[in-house]
TORRODREN-87345 format. One line per 2 residues: number of its first residue (from 1); their letters; for each residue x, y, z of C-alpha. Coordinates in Angstrom, 2 decimals. Layout:
// TORRODREN-87345
NUM) a) X,Y,Z ~ ...
//
This chain:
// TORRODREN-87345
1) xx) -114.53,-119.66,20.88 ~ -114.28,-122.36,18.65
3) xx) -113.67,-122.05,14.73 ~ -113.57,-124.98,11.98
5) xx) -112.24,-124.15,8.48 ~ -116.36,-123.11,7.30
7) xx) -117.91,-122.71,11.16 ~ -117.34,-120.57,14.25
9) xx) -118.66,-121.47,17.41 ~ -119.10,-119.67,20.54
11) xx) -119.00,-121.39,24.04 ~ -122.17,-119.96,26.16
13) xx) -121.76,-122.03,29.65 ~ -121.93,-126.14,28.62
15) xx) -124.32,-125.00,25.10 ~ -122.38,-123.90,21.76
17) xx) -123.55,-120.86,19.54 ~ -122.79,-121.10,15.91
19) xx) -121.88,-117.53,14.65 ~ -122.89,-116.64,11.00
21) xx) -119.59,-115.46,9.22 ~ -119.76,-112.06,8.80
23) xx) -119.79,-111.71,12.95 ~ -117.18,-114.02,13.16
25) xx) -114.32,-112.27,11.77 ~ -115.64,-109.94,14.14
27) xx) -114.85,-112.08,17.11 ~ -111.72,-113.78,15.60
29) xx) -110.45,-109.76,15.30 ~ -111.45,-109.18,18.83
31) xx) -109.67,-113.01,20.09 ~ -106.85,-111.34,19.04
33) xx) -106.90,-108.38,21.13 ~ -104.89,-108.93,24.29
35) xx) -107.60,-107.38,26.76 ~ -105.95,-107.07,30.26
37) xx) -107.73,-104.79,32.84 ~ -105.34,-105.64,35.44
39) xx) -102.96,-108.23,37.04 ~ -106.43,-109.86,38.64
41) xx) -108.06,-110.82,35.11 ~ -105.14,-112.10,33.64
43) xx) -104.91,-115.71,32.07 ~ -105.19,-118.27,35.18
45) xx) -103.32,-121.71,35.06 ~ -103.36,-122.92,31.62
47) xx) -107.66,-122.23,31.43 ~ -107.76,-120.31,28.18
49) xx) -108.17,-116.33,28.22 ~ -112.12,-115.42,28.18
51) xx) -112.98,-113.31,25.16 ~ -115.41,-111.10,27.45
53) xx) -113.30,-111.14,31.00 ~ -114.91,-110.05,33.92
55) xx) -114.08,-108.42,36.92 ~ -114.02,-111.40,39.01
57) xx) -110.34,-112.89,38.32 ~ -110.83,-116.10,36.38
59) xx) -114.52,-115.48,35.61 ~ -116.26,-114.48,31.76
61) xx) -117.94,-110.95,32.15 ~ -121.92,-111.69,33.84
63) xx) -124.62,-111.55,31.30 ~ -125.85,-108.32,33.26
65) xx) -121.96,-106.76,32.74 ~ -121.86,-107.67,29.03
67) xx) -125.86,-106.40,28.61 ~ -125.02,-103.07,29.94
69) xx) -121.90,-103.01,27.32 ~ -124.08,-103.85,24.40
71) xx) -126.92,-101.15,25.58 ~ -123.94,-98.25,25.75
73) xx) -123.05,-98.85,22.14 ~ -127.01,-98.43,20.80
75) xx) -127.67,-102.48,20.61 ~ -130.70,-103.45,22.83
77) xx) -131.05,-107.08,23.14 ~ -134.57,-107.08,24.59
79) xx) -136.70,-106.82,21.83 ~ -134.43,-109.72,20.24
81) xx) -134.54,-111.79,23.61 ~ -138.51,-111.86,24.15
83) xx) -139.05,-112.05,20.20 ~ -136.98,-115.68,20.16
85) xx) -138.14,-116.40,23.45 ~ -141.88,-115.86,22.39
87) xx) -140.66,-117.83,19.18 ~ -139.04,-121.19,20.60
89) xx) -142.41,-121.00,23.09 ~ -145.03,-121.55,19.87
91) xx) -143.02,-124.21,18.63 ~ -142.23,-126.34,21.75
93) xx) -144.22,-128.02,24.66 ~ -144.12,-125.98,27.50
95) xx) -142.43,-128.77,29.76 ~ -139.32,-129.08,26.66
97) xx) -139.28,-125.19,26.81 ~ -138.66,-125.32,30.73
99) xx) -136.07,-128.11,30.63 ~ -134.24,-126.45,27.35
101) xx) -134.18,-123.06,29.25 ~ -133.64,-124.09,32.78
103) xx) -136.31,-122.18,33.98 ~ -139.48,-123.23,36.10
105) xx) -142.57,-124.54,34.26 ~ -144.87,-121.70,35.19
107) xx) -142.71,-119.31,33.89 ~ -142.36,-121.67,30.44
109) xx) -146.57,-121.89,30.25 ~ -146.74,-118.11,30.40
111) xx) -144.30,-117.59,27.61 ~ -146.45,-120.41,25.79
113) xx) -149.36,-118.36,26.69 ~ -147.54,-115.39,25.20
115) xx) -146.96,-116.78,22.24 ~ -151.06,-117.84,22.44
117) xx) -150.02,-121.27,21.36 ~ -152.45,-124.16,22.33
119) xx) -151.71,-127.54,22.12 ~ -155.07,-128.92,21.58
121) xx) -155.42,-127.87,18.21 ~ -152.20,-130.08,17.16
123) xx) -154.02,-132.89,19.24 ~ -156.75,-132.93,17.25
125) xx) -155.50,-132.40,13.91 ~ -152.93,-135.22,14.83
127) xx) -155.89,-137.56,15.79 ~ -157.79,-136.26,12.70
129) xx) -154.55,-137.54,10.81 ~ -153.87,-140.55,12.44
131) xx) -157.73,-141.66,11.76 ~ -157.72,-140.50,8.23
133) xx) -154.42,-142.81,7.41 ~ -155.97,-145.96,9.04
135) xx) -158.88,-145.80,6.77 ~ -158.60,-147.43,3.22
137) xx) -159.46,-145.10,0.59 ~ -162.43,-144.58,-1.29
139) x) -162.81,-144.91,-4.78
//
């Protein structure tokens, strides 16, 4: 976790997720919170304490681990996960959404799909665009 004097920032693998600021004081509260489960999780060689630890000694909680917490106190990140996944696919190419996600470009077309996006409409408004600007106006 990272925090500016207006901005908080949470470290998800090499990406950065800005928090909004009510949440934040949230996680600053929780930073603070010396969270030991045993001798194995405990701070390793100067790498900074994780704010989720996980079982594995100097490893962050797995997504599946940290899921399962959320579910147990009533928050179900499904819904929220395939509603901005279905979101980011209608407003990106399938071959951006694959590379941006890390996932294969199959599984990126059938979230485009999903999100019954198709990319030859914006072609040929674009080219309807393009051909309108070229021509000199009429009077």
């Amino acid at each position: 976790m990272a925090a500016t004097t207006e901005k908080t920032s949470l470290r998800l693998g090499q990406s950065r997720l800005w928090i909004p600021p009510r949440p934040a004081e949230f996680l600053h509260q929780l930073a603070g919170v010396p969270y030991q489960r045993s001798a194995l999780t405990r701070n390793l060689a100067g790498r900074p304490p994780w704010l989720f630890p996980g079982v594995v000694p100097g490893r962050p909680l797995s997504r599946k681990a940290f899921n399962d917490r959320l579910t147990r106190q009533g928050i179900h990140t499904g819904p929220a996960r395939t509603a901005a996944l279905i979101a980011l696919a209608a407003g990106l190419p399938a071959p951006v959404l694959a590379d941006l996600l890390d996932c294969h470009i199959h599984t990126a077309l059938k979230w485009a799909r999903h999100a019954q996006r198709d990319r030859s409409t914006y072609v040929s408004v674009r080219a309807t665009d393009l051909t309108a600007a070229t021509q000199p106006a009429r009077s």
